[in-house]
N, C-alpha and C positions, 0 to 999 in steps of 0.2 A: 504494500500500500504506500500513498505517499508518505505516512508517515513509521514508515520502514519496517521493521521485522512485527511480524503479531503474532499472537498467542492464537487458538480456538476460543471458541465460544465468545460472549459478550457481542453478538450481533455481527461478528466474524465468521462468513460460509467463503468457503472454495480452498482455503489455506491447508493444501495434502500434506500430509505427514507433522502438522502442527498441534500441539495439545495443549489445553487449560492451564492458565497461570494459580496453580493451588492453593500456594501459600501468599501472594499479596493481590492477587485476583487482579493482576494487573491487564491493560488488551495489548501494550505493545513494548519490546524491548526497552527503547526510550527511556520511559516511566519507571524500571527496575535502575539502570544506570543512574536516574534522580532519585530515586529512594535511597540506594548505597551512597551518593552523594550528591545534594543539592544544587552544587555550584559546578557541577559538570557540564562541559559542552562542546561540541564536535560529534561525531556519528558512534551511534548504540551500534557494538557490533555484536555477531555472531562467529564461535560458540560462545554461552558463558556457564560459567562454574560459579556456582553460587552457594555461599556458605549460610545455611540456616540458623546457625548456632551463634553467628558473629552478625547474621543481617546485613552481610555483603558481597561484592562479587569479591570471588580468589585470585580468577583469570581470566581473561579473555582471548589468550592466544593458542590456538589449537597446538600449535607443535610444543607449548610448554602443556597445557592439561594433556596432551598424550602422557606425555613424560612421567605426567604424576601420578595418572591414574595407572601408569603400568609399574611404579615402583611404593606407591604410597600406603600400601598393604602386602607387602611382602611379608612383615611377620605372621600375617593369618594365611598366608596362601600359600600355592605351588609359584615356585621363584623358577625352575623351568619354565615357564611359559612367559614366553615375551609377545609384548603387543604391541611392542612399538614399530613403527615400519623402518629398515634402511635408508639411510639416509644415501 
């Protein structure tokens, strides 16, 4: 939309592979980026990693959230298995 990435629902049809903003019921990325901080400005990007527990975004840069989500639970998991892609 023009006003760039949206969630589902909230009067939002057509958006494939898009789902409900849960936790701050937000309709479009935007509006998350102002929530974690106010005085933010320039383009809501996509992905984001957003921390529930601190109420803000972690990351916004895919090849760092790769990074983390392939290394940030190694003590609970199989450490064989890498998901990270070749660089």
């Amino acid at each position: 939309t023009e006003q760039g990435w949206g969630f589902a629902g909230k009067g939002l049809t057509g958006l494939k592979g898009a789902s409900e903003d849960h936790l701050h019921h937000k309709q479009f990325i935007h509006q998350l980026y102002t929530h974690a901080d106010p005085k933010v400005s320039g383009r809501a990007t996509v992905p984001v990693l957003w921390d529930k527990f601190t109420d803000t975004i972690v990351n916004n840069e895919s090849a760092d959230i790769i990074e983390m989500l392939n290394s940030a639970f190694d003590q609970w998991g199989d450490t064989s298995i890498n998901l990270r892609p070749l660089h």
